[in-house]
C-alpha positions as CSV (number, residue, x, y, z in Angstrom):
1,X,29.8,26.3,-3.1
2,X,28.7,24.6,0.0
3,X,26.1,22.5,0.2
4,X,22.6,22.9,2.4
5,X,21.9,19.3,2.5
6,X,19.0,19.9,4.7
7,X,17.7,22.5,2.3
8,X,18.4,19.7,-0.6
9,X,16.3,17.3,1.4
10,X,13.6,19.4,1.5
11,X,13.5,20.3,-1.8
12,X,13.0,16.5,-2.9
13,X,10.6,15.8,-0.3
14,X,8.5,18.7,-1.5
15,X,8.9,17.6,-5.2
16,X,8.3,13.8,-4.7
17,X,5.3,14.6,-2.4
18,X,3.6,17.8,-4.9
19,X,3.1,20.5,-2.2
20,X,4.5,21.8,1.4
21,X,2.3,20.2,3.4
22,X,2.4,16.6,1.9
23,X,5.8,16.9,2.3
24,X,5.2,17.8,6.1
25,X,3.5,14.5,6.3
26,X,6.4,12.6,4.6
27,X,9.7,14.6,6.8
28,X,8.0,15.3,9.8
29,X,9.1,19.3,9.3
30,X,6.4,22.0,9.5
31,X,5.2,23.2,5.6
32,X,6.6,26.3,6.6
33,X,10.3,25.2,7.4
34,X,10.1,23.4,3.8
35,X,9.3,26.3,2.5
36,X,12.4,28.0,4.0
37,X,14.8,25.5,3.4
38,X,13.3,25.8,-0.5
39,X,13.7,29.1,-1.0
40,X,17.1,29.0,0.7
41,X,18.9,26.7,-2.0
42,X,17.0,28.9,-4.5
43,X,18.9,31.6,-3.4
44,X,22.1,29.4,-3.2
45,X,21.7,28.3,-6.8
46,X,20.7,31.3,-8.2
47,X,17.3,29.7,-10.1
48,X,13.4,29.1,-9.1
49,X,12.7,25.6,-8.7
50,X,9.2,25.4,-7.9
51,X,6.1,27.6,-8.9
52,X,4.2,28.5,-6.0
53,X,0.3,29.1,-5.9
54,X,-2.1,29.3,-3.3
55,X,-3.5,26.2,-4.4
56,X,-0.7,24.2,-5.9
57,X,3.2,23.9,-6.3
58,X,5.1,22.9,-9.4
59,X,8.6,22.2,-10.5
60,X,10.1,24.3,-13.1
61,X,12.4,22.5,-15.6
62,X,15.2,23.2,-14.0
63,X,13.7,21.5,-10.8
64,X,12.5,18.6,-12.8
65,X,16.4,18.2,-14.0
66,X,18.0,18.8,-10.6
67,X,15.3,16.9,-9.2
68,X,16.4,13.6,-11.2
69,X,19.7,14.1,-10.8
70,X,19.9,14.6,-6.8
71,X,17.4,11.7,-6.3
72,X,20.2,9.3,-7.9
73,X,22.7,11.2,-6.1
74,X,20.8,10.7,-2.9
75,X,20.2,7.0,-3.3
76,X,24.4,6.5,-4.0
77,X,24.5,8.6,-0.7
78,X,22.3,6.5,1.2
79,X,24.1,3.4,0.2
80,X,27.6,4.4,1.2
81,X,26.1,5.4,4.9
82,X,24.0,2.1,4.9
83,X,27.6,0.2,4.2
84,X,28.7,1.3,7.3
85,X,25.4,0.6,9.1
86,X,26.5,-3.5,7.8
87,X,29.4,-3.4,10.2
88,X,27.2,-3.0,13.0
89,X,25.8,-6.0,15.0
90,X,21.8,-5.1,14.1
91,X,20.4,-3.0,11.5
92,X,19.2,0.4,12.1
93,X,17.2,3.0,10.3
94,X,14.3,3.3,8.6
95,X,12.4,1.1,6.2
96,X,9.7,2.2,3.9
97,X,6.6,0.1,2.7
98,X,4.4,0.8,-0.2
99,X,1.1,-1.3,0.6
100,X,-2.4,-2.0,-0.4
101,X,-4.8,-1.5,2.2
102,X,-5.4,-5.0,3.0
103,X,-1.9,-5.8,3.2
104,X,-1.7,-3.1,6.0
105,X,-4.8,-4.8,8.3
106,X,-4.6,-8.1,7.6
107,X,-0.5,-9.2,7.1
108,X,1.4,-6.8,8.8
109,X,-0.4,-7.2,11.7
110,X,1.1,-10.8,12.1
111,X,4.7,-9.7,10.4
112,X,5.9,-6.0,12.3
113,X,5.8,-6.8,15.6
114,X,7.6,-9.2,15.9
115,X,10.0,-7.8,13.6
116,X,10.4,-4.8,15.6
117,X,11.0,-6.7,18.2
118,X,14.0,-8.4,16.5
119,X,15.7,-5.2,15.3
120,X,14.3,-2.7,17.7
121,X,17.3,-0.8,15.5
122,X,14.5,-0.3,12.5
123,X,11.9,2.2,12.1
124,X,9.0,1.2,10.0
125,X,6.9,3.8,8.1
126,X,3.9,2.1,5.9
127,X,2.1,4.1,3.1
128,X,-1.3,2.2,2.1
129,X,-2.5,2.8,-1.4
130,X,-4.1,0.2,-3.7
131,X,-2.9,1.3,-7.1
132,X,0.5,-0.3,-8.4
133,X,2.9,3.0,-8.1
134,X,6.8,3.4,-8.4
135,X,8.2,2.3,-5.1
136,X,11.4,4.5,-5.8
137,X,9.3,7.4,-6.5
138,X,7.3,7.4,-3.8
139,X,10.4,7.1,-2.0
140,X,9.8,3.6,-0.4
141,X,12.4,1.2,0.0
142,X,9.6,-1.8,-0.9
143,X,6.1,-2.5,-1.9
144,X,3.6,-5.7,-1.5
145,X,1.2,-6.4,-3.8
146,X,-1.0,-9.4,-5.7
147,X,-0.2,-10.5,-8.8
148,X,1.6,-7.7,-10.4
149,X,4.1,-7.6,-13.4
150,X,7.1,-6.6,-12.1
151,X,10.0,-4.9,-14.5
152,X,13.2,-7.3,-14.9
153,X,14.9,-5.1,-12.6
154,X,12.3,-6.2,-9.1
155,X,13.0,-8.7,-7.0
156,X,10.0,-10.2,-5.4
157,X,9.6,-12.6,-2.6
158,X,6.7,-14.5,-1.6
159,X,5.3,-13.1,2.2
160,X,2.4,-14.3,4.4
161,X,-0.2,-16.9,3.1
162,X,0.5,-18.9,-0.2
163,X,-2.7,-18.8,-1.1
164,X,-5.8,-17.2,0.2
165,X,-9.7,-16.9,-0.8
166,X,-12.6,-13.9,-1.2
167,X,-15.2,-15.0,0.7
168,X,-19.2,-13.9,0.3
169,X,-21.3,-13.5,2.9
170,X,-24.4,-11.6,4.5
171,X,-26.0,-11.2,8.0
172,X,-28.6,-13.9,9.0
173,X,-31.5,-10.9,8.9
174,X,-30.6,-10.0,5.0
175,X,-30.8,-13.5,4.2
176,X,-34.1,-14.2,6.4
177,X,-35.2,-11.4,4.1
178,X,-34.1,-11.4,1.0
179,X,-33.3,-15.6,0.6
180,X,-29.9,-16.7,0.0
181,X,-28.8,-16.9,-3.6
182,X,-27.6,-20.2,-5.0
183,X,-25.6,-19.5,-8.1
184,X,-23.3,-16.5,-8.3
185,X,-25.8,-15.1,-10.9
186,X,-28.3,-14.5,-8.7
187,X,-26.4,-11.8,-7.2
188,X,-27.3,-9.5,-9.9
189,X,-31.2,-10.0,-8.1
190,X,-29.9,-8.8,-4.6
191,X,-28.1,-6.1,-2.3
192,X,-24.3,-5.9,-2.7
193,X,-21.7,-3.8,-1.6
194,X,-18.9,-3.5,-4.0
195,X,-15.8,-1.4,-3.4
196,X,-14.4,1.4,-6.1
197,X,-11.1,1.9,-7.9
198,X,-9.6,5.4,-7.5
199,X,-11.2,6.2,-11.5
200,X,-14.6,5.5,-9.7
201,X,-14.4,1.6,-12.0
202,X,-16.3,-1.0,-9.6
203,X,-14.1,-3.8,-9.3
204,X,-16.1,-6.9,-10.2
205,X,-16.7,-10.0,-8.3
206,X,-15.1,-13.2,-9.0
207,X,-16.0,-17.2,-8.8
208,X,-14.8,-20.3,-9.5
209,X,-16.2,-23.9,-9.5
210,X,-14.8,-26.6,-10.7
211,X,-13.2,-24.9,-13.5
212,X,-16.8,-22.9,-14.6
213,X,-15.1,-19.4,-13.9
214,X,-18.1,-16.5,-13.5
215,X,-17.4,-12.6,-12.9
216,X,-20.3,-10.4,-11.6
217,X,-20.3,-6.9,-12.0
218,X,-22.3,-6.3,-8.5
219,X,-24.7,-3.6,-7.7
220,X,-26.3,-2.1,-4.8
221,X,-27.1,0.8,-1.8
222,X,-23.6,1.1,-1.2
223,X,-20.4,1.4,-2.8
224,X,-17.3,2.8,-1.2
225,X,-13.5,3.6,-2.0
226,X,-11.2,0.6,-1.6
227,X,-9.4,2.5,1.3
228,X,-13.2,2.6,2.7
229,X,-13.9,-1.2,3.1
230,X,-15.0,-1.1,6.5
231,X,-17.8,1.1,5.9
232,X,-18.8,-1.5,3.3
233,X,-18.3,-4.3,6.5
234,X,-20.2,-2.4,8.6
235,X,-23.6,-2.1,6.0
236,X,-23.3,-5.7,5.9
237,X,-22.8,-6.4,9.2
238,X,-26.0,-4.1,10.0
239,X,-28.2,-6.2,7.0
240,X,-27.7,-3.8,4.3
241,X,-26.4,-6.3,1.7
242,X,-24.2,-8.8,0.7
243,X,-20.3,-8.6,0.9
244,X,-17.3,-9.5,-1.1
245,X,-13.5,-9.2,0.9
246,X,-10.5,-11.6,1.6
247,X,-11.9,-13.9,3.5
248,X,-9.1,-12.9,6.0
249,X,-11.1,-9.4,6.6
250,X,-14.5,-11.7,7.1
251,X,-13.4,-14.4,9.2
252,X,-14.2,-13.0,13.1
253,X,-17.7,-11.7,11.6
254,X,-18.1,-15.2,10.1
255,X,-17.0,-17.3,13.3
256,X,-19.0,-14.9,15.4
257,X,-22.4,-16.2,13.2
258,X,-22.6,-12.3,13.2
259,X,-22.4,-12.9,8.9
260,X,-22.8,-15.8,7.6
261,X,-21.1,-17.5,4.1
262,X,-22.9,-17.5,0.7
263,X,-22.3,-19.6,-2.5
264,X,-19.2,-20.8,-0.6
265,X,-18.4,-23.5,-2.9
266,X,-17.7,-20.6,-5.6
267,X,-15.4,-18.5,-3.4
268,X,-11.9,-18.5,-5.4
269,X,-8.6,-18.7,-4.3
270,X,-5.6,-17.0,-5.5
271,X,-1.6,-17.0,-4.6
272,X,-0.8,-14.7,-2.1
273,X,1.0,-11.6,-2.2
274,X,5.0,-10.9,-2.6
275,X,7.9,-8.1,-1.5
276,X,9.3,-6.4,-4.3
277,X,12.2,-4.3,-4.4
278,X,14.8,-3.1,-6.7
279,X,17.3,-5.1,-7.7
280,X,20.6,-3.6,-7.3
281,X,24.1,-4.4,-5.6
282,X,23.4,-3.1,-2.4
283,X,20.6,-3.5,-0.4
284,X,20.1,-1.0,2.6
285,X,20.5,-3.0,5.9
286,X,16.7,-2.5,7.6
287,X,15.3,-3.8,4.1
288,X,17.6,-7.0,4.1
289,X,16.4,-7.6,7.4
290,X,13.1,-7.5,6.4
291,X,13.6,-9.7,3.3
292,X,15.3,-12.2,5.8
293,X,12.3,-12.2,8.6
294,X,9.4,-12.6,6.0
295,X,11.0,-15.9,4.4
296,X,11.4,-17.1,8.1
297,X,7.7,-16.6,9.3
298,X,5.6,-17.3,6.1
299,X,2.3,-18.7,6.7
């Protein structure tokens, strides 16, 4: 029996992604030619693969089980045609990166460009999310994250800043207001903006002073998804309330005097955030590259 690679394709994107059109996003095919290619390799194999409603789309078992078994066939593909791709004199392809939102504003501002300059070869395609998720799943080739437990099998490399800091701060006409508050208990007495886990959990603040370690759970007008922080910047920068973000995100506001720090003896630092991948014998060619540029031009 011949095999419709392109329909195969398809069917994993779809799977991997749970519906046509976030598959679209992911191939850059129309939902409808998904669809198509889907039903074509049903056909071919004689068996329904996914349940189709108006408002959702499942695997059957027998897609879970070819699923699993054509993603590692897939990935053994990919390698053999990424060992040809190391006889060439640059990488080429495409690299995918699994990323918290901050990661994607703040770090890989300062890291992509130039690396696209150095392998013009490499396409980049970044996904931001801030939960921890299966890189392999989500089919991304990497992920960055902060201080994350990763299985025996990752390898992780440190990228960008060693260490970094959340900063506090307000804009001079909440404090002219409101006063400034002096321990980080007093928060509890004012305005804050706190951000939101994807459960809806607020994530609490945290401070440290010379080892006296204090965690606020903050309240106030506002609070917003983490995907949504600038909202959250922009209430603060208008006066609504006091903020808590890498101090990273806050530094142009700060420098600007358009916020201005509080308790800033209390803002903690923390190691910054690493590359993990799998381990495994080969590693595709636009990935190693990537690996090699970060340990050249951390900060």
């Amino acid at each position: 029996m011949a095999t419709d690679l392109a329909a195969v394709r398809a069917f994993v994107a779809v799977a991997t992604a749970g519906g046509f059109r976030e598959g679209s996003k992911s191939t850059g095919l129309s939902a409808s030619s998904l669809s198509g290619a889907v039903k074509r390799l049903e056909h071919q194999l004689g068996v329904r693969l996914l349940n189709r409603t108006t408002r959702s789309v499942r695997m059957t078992e027998a897609g879970a089980d070819l699923l699993v078994r054509l993603r590692a066939a897939l990935t053994d593909m990919e390698a053999a045609l990424d060992r040809a791709n190391d006889h060439r004199d640059t990488p080429s392809g495409t690299l995918r990166l699994n990323v918290p939102v901050n990661v994607a504003r703040l770090l890989l501002p300062r890291l992509l460009p130039g690396f696209m300059k150095v392998h013009p070869g490499v396409q980049v395609e970044v996904i931001a999310e801030h939960g921890v998720v299966d890189i392999l799943a989500a089919g991304c080739d990497a992920g960055i994250r902060y201080d994350e437990r990763l299985t025996k099998t990752m390898i992780s490399v440190p990228i960008g800043p060693g260490r970094q800091r959340f900063a506090t701060a307000a804009a001079p006409s909440y404090l002219a207001e409101r006063g400034r508050p002096d321990h980080p208990r007093d928060l509890l007495d004012h305005a804050c903006l706190p951000a939101r886990l994807r459960d809806g959990a607020l994530i609490p603040w945290d401070f440290e002073r010379e080892g006296e370690v204090m965690r606020i759970e903050p309240a106030g007008p506002l609070a917003t998804d983490v995907t949504a922080i600038d909202l959250a910047l922009s209430a603060a920068l208008d006066g609504c309330g006091i903020i808590h973000l890498f101090e990273e995100w806050l530094r142009p506001a700060l420098d600007s005097g358009m916020l201005e720090p509080v308790l800033e003896p209390w803002w903690q630092g923390f190691d910054g955030p690493v590359l993990f991948y799998q381990g495994r014998d080969h590693v595709p060619a636009p990935l190693r590259a990537f690996v090699a540029y970060v340990q050249e031009h951390r900060w």
